[in-house]
N, C-alpha and C positions, 0 to 999 in steps of 0.2 A: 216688565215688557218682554214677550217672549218673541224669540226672533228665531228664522230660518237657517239652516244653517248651510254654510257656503259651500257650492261646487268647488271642486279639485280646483279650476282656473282660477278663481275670483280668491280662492284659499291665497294662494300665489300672491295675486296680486296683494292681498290683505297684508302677507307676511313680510313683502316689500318697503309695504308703510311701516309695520311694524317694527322694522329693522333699522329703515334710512330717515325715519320721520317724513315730514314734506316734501312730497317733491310734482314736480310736471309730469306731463303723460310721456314728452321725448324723453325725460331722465327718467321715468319708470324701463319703459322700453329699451334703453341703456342697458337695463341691469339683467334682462332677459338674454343667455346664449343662442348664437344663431342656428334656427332659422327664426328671428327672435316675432312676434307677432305683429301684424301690420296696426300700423299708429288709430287708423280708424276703428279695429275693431278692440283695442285696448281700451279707447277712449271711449267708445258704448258700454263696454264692463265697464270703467271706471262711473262714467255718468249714474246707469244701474246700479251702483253698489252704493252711491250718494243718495239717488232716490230712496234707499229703503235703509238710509240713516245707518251706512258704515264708514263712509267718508262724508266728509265737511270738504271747504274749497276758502280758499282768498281769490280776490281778483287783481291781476295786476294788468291792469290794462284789459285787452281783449281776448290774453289768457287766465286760465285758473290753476294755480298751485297748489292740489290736493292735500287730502291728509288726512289719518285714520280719527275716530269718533268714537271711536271707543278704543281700551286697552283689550291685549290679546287674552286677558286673564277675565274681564268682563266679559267677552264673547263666550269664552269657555263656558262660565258662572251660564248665560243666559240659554246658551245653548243646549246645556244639563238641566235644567229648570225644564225649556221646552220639552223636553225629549221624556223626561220624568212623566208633564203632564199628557204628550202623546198619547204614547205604549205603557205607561202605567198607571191612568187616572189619575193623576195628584198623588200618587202615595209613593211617599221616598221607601217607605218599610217596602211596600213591593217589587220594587226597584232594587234594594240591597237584600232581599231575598232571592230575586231572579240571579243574583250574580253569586249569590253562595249555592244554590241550586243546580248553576251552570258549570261551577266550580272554579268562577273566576277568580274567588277568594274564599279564603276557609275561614274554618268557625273562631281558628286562632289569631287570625289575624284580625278579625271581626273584634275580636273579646283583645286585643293590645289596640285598635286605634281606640276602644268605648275605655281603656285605661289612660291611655293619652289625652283623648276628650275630659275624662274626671279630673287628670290632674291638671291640666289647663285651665277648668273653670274653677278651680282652688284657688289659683295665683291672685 
């Protein structure tokens, strides 16, 4: 499932969950220093981020007690997936070409993660 990946705000808010587990929209806004964001418009992000299956909800009564829906490390996963098939048609090798091209990583370190990789799939 490849999924969008979060504005600067909704990041926040994401990292919130990620940090405090469940909580309300007043306890998320809590955790925000002032001038901290007004409750209505936290609570349209928050609803938003539920629509498109980042948070889940309980209901306790006529409130809901939020909570993330995925872990911070699946977001990562899905978000490099996406991005992979974006800007480089499905291909991981083009993908880790453009970064040793760009120079984000060298050939040496290329050639000790694919030794790491070898002795991992030994064990």
């Amino acid at each position: 499932m490849h999924m969008r990946r979060l504005t600067k705000k909704e990041e926040i808010i994401m990292e919130h969950f990620w940090e405090k587990g469940p909580l309300f929209v007043r306890e998320l806004r809590e955790l925000y220093p002032e001038p901290r964001p007004h409750f209505s418009t936290l609570s349209t992000q928050v609803r938003t981020l539920q629509e498109e299956g980042f948070i889940s909800h309980r209901s306790y009564g006529p409130t809901y007690q939020y909570f993330a829906s995925l872990t911070k490390e699946e977001y990562k996963q899905r978000s490099l997936v996406g991005l992979i098939d974006k800007y480089f048609d499905n291909s991981y090798l083009s993908a880790v070409s453009a970064l040793v091209k760009e120079e984000k990583i060298s050939v040496e370190e290329l050639k000790e993660l694919i030794d790491q990789i070898e002795k991992s799939a030994q064990k």
